[in-house]
C-alpha positions as CSV (number, residue, x, y, z in Angstrom):
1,X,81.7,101.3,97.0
2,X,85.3,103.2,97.4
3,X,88.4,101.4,98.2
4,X,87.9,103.2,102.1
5,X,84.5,101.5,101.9
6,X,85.7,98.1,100.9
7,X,88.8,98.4,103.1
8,X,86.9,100.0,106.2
9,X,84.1,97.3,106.0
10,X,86.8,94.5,106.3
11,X,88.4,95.8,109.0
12,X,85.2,96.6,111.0
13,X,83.4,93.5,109.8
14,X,80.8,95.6,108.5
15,X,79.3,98.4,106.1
16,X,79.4,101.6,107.7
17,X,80.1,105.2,106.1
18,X,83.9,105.8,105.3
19,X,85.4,108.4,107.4
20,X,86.2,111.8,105.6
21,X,89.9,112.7,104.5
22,X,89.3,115.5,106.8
23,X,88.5,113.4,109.8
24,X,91.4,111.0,108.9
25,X,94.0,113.5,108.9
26,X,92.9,115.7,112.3
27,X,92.6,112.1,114.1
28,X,96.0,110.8,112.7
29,X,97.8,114.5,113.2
30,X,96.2,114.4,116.8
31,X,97.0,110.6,117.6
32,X,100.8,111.7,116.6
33,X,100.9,114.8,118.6
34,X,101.7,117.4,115.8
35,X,100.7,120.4,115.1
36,X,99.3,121.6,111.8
37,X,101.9,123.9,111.2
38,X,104.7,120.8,111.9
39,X,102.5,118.3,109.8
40,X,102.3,120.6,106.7
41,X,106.1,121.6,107.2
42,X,106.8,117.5,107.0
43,X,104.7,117.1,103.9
44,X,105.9,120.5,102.0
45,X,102.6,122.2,102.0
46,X,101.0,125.4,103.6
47,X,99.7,125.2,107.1
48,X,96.7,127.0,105.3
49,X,96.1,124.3,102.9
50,X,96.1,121.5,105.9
51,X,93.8,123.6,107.6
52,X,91.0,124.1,105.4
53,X,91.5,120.2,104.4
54,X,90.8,119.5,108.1
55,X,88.2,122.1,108.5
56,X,86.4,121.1,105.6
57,X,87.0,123.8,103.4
58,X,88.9,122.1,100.7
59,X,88.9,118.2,99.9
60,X,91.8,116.7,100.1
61,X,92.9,114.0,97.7
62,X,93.2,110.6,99.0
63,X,96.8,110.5,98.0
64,X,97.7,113.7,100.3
65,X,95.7,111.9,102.7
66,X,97.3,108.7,102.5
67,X,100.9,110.3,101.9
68,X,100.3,112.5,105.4
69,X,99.2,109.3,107.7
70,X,101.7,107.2,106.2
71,X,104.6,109.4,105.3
72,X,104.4,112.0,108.1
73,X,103.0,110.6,111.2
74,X,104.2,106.7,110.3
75,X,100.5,105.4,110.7
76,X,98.9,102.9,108.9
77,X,95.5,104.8,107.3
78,X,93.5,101.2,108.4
79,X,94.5,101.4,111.9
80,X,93.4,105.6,112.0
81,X,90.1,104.2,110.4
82,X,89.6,101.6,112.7
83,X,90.4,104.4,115.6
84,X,87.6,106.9,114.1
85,X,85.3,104.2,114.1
86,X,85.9,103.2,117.7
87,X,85.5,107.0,118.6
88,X,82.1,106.8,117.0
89,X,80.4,103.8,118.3
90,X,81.8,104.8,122.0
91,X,80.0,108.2,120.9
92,X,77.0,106.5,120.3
């Protein structure tokens, strides 16, 4: 079990499947209002390399995930999880 896992399952109360770095970072970049061009201007990367990270293209690393919800958009990455979550079950 990954630290998302461990740390998603807490906060839900139980086990379900961690969300993706992609899904993270479109929900947080979305919740903030930013575009992908201003997000990866703010964190010092291409707007390319963001998009393909939130297409699916490329993985991001959890750090670059965690740096962009925490540093950029001023998010704590529990609170985005807890969000994605809630989308899903109201999906469901």
């Amino acid at each position: 079990m990954t630290l998302i896992n461990i740390a998603t399952s807490r906060l839900v109360g139980q086990s379900k499947p961690a969300p993706t770095g992609a899904e993270i970072l479109r929900v947080a970049r979305k919740l903030r209002g930013y575009t992908q061009a201003e997000s990866a201007a703010h964190y010092g990367i291409e707007e390319r390399t963001l998009r393909r990270w939130e297409n699916r293209e490329y993985s991001p690393r959890w750090n670059d995930v965690i740096g962009l919800v925490e540093d950029v958009y001023l998010l704590d990455i529990l609170e985005v999880i807890g969000k994605i979550h809630d989308q899903q079950a109201s999906d469901n």
